[in-house]
C-alpha positions as CSV (number, residue, x, y, z in Angstrom):
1,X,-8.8,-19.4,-8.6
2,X,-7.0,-17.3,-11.3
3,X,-3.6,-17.7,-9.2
4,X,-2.1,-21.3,-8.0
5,X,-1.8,-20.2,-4.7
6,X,-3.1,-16.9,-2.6
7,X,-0.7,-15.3,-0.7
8,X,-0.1,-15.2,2.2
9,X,-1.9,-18.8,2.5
10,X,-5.0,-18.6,4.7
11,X,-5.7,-20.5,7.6
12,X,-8.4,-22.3,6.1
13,X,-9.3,-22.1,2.0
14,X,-12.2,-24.5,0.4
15,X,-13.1,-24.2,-3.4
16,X,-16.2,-25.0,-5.5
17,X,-14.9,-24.6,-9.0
18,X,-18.6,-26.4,-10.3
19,X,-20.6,-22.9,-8.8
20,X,-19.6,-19.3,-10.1
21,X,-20.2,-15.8,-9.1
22,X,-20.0,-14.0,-12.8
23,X,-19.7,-10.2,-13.3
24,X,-18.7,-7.8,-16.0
25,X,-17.7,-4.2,-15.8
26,X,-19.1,-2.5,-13.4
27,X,-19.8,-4.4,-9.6
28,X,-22.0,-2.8,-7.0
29,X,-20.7,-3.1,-2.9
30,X,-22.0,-2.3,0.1
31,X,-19.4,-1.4,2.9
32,X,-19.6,-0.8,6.5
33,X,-16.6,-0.3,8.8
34,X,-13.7,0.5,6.7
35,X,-11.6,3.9,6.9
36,X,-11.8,6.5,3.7
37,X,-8.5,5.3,2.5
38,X,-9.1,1.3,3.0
39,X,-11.9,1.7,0.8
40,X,-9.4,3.7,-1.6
41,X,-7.5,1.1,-1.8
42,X,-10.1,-1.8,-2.0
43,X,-11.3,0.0,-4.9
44,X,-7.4,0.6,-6.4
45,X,-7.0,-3.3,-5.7
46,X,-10.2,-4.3,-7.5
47,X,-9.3,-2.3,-10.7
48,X,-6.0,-3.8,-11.1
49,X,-6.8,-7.6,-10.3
50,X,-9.5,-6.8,-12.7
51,X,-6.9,-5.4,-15.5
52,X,-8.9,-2.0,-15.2
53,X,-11.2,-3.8,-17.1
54,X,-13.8,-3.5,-14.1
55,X,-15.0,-0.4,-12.2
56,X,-16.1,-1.3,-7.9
57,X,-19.0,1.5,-6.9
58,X,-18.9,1.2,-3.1
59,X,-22.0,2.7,-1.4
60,X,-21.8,2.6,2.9
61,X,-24.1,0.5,4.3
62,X,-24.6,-2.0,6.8
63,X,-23.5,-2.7,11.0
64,X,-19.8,-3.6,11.7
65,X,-17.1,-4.4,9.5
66,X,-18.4,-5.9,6.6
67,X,-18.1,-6.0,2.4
68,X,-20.8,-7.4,0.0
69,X,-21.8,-7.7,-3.4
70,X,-24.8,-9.4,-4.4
71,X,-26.6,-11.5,-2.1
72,X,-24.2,-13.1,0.1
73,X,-23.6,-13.9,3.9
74,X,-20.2,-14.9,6.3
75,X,-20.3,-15.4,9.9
76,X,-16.6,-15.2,11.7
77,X,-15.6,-18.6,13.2
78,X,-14.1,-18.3,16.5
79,X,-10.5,-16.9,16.3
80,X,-11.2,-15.8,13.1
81,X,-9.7,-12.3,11.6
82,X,-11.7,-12.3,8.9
83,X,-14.3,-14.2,7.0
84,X,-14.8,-14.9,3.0
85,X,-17.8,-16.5,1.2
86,X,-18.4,-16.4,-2.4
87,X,-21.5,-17.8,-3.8
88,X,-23.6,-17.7,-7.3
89,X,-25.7,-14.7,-6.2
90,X,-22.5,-12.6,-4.6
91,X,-19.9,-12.2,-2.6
92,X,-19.2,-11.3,1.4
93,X,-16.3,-10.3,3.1
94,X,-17.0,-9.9,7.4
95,X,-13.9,-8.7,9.7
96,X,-13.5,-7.7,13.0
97,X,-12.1,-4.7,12.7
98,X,-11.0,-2.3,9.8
99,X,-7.5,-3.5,9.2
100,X,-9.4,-6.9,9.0
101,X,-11.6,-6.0,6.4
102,X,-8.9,-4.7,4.0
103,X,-7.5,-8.2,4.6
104,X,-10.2,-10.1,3.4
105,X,-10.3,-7.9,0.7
106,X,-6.8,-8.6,-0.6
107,X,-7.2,-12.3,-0.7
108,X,-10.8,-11.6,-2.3
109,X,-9.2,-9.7,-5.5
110,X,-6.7,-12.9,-5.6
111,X,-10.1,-14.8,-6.7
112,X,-11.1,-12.9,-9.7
113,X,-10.3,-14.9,-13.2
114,X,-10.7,-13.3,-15.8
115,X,-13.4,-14.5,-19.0
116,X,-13.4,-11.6,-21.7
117,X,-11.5,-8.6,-21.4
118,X,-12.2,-7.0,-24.7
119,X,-13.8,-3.5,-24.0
120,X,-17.4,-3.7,-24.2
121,X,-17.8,-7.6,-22.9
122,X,-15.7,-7.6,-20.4
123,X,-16.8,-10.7,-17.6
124,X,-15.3,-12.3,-14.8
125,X,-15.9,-15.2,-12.3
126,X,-15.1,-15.7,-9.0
127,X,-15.5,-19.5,-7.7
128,X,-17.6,-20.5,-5.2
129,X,-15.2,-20.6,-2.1
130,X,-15.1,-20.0,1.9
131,X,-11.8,-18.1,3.9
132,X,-11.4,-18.3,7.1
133,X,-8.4,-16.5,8.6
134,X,-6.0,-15.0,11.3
135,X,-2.3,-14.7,11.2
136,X,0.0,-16.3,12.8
137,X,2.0,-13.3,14.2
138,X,0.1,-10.4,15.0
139,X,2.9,-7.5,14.1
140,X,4.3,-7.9,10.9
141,X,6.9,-5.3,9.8
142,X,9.1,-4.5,6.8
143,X,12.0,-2.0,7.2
144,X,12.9,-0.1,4.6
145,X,15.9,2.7,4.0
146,X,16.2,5.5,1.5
147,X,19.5,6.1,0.8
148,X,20.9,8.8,-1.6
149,X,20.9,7.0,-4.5
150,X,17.0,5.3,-3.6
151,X,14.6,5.9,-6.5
152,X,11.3,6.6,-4.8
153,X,9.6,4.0,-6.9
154,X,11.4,1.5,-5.9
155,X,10.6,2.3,-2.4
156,X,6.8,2.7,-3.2
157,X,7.0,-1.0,-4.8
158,X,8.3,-2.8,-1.5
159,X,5.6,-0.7,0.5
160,X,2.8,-2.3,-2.5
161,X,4.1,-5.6,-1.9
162,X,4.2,-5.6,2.0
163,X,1.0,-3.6,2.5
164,X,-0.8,-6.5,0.1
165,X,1.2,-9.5,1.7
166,X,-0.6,-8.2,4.6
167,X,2.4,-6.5,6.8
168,X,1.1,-4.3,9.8
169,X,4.2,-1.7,10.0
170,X,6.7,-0.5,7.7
171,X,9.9,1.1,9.4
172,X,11.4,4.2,7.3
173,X,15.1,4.8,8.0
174,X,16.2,8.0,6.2
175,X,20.2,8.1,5.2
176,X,20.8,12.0,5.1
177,X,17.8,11.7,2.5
178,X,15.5,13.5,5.2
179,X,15.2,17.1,5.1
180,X,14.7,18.3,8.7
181,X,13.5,21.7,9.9
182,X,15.3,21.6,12.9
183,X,18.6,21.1,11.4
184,X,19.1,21.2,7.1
185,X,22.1,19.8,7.5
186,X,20.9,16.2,8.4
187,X,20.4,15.9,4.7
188,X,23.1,15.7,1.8
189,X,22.0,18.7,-0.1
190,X,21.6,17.4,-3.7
191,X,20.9,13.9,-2.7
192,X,17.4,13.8,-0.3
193,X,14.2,14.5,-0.8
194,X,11.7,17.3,0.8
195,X,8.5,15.8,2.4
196,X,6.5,16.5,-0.6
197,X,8.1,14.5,-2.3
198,X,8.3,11.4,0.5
199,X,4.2,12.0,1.8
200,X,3.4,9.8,-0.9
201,X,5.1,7.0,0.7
202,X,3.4,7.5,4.4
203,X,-0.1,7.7,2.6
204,X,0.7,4.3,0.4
205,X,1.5,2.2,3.5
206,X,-1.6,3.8,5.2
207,X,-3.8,3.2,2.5
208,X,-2.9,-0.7,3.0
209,X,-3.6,-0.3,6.6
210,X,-0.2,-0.4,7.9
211,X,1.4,1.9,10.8
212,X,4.6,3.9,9.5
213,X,7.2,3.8,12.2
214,X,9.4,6.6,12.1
215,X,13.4,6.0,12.7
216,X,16.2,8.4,13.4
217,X,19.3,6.5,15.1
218,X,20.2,7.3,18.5
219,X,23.6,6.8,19.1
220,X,25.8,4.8,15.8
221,X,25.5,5.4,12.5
222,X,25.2,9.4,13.3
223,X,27.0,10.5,10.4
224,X,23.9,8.6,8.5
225,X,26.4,7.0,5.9
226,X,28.0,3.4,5.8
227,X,31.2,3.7,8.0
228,X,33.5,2.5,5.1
229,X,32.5,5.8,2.8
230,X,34.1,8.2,5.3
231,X,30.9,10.6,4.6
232,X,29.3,12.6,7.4
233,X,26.4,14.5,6.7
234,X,26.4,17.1,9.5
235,X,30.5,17.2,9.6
236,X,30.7,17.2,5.7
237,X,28.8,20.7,5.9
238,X,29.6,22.3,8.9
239,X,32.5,21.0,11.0
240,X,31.7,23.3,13.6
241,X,28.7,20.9,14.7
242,X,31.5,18.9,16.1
243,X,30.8,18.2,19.5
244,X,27.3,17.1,18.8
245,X,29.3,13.4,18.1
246,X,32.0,11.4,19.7
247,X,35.8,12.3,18.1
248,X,35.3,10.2,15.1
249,X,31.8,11.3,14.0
250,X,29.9,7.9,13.6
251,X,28.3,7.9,17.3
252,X,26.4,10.7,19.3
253,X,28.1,12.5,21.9
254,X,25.0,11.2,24.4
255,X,26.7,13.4,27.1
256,X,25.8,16.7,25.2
257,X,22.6,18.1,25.6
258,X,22.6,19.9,22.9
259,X,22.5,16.7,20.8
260,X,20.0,15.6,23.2
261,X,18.1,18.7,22.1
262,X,18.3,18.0,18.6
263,X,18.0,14.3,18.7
264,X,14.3,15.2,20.4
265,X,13.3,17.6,17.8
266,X,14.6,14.8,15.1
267,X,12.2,12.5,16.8
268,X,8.7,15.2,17.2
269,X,9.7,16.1,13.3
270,X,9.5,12.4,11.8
271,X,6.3,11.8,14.1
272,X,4.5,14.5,12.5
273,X,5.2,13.5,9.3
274,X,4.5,9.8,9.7
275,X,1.2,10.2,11.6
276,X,-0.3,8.8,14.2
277,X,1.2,5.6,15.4
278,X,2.3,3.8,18.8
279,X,6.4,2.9,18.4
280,X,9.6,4.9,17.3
281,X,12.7,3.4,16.3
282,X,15.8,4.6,18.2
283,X,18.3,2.5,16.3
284,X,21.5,2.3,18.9
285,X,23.5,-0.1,17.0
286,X,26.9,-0.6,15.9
287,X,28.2,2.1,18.1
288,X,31.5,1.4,17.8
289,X,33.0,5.0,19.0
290,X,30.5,5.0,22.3
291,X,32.0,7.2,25.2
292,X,35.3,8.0,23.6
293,X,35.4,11.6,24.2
294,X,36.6,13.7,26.7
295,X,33.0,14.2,28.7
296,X,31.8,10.3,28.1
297,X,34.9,8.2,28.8
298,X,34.5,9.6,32.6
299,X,31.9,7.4,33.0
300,X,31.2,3.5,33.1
301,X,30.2,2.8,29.4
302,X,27.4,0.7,30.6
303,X,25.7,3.2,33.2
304,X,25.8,5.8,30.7
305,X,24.0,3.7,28.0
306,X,21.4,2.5,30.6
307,X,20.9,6.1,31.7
308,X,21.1,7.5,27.9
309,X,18.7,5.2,26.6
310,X,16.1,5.1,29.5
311,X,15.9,9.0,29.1
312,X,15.2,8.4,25.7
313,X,12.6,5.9,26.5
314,X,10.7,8.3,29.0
315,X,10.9,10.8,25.7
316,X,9.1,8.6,23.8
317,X,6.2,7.4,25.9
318,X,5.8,10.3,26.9
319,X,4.7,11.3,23.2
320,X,2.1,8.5,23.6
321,X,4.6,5.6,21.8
322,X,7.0,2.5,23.2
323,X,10.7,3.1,22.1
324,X,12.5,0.2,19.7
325,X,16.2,-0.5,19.6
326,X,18.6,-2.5,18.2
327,X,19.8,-5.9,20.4
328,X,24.0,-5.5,19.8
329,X,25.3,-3.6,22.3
330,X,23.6,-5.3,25.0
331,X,24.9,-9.6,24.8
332,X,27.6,-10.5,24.6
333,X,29.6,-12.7,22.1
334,X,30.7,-15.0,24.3
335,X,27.5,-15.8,25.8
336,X,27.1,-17.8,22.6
337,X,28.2,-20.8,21.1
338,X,29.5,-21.3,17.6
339,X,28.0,-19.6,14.8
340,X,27.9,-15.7,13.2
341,X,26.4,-13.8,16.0
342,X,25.9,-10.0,15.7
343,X,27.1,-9.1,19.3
344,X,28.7,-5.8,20.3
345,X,27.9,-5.4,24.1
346,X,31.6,-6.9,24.8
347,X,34.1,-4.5,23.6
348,X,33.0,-2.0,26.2
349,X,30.7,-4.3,28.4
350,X,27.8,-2.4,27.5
351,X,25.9,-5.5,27.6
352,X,25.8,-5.3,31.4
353,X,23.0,-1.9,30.6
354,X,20.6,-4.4,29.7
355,X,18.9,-5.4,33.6
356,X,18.9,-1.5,33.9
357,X,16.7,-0.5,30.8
358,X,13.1,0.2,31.2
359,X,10.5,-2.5,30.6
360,X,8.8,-0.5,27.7
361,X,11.6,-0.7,25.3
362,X,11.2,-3.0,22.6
363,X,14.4,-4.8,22.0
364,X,14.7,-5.7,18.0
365,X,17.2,-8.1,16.8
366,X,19.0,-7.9,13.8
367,X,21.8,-10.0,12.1
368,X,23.6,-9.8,9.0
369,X,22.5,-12.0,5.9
């Protein structure tokens, strides 16, 4: 093995460093069972653990979800995600589904050493070796904001580095850096970026076989800017938007329905841009301002959160998806010991929403750290 250690560690890893599979530029596979852009990216993968000093030609082939090179053979052991064998005559890689696959194949690439990399002789080896594996946690998520001063690449790096550390979902929360059909003003004007110029990043974290979960919050953070900038990017534009938020601009008004409106055409936009998927991310934290105007202080702060947020919920399964939101407004401080806990349901007793919310919502918590 090139590296010390492969990452993430498998379940179960065995080396024969005494028995080689050797290769030089140009390695013939046969795959079965992976999608167009998983075999993009296996070939992308191969290239660059090979210091594009060796071309993969994949040709389909084969029952099930399967990769080999040579003459090789794996059998998945019970539990297994994926199966890895590497002997002197070739190499196989057998999954049990496609996501699988491209799993095997990213702790394969972490195999290759290098012998001659001058052009014209190049040769590797791969040691003998067996992988058996299935993770521990079945979702595994990065989240990941672009804010107005965001380079893109930088973005495109963390999705690289989650998408081959195996992650399942990557959560994209756009600042004001967005640019919405339904409403321009959602983005800051010379700061955000159209969605030719985002796609890229939705394709990336496809091609690693991980699900893009779209984000747009639901009640704080409205004005899309950190509370201590006093930036709003609706009310910075067009103060006559007003009544779309509470008095002080950081939290939805959730008894207007023309935010409502909007707030559903926010969510069917970012769904058709990030593709098919099964959550959305509603956000609701750190709404500090909740039912302070005129209209939302009538009611009992928890019953309109319950009611607010289970409407939202029927919103999004009904688009064929289970709604996420943040934990804080519903515990309370109190109901914990010592220690920095992020609670937030107290200051209006919010927290007493929580036995009312529907069953589908995902609650996500988050601390600061």
């Amino acid at each position: 093995m090139y590296l010390r250690h492969l990452y993430p560690t498998p379940k179960s890893f065995a080396e024969d460093e005494s028995e080689r599979f050797v290769f030089g530029a140009h390695v013939s596979a046969v795959v079965s069972g992976m999608t167009p852009e998983g075999v993009g990216r296996t070939k992308s993968l191969w290239r660059r653990f090979c210091c594009d000093a060796c071309e993969l030609r994949v040709a389909p082939g084969g029952a099930g979800c399967r990769l080999s090179i040579g003459r090789a053979d794996c059998r998945l052991a019970p539990g297994d995600r994926y199966a890895l064998r590497v002997g002197a005559e070739g190499v196989c890689v057998a999954a049990a589904d496609s996501s699988a696959l491209l799993d095997g194949v990213k702790t394969l690439v972490q195999l290759i050493c290098p012998l001659e990399l001058a052009e014209g002789r190049e040769a590797f080896y791969i040691a003998a070796a067996e992988v058996h594996d299935a993770p521990a946690i079945a979702f595994r998520a990065i989240h990941l904001c672009v804010f107005p001063d965001s380079k893109l690449w930088t973005i495109e790096k963390a999705i690289h580095l989650a998408g081959f550390l195996k992650m399942t979902h990557v959560v994209l929360e756009f600042w004001g850096t967005f640019r919405y059909e339904c409403l321009p003003g959602l983005a800051w004007r010379d700061r955000s970026f159209s969605k030719e110029e985002l796609k890229p990043l939705v394709d990336l974290a496809r091609s690693y076989g991980m699900e893009v979960i779209p984000m747009a919050n639901h009640l704080g953070h409205a004005s899309q800017a950190r509370s201590c900038y006093g930036r709003h990017t609706v009310l910075n534009q067009n103060p006559r938007l007003s009544r779309l938020f509470e008095p002080d601009g950081w939290t939805w008004c959730v008894s207007n329905p023309d935010a409502y409106r909007l707030l559903a055409d926010i969510r069917a936009e970012q769904m058709a841009f990030c593709g098919p998927g099964r959550y959305f991310h509603l956000g609701l934290d750190e709404a500090y301002s909740f039912a302070t105007c005129d209209r939302c202080r009538k009611r009992a702060p928890s019953e309109l959160l319950a009611e607010y947020v289970n409407r939202l919920a029927g919103g999004v399964c009904a688009a064929g998806r289970r709604p996420i939101i943040w934990h804080d407004q519903l515990i309370r401080r109190s109901d914990f010991g010592e220690g920095d806990i992020v609670a937030n349901g107290e200051n209006q007793n919010t927290a007493d929403a929580l036995d009312a919310l529907d069953r589908r919502i995902i609650i996500a918590d988050w601390q600061y750290g």
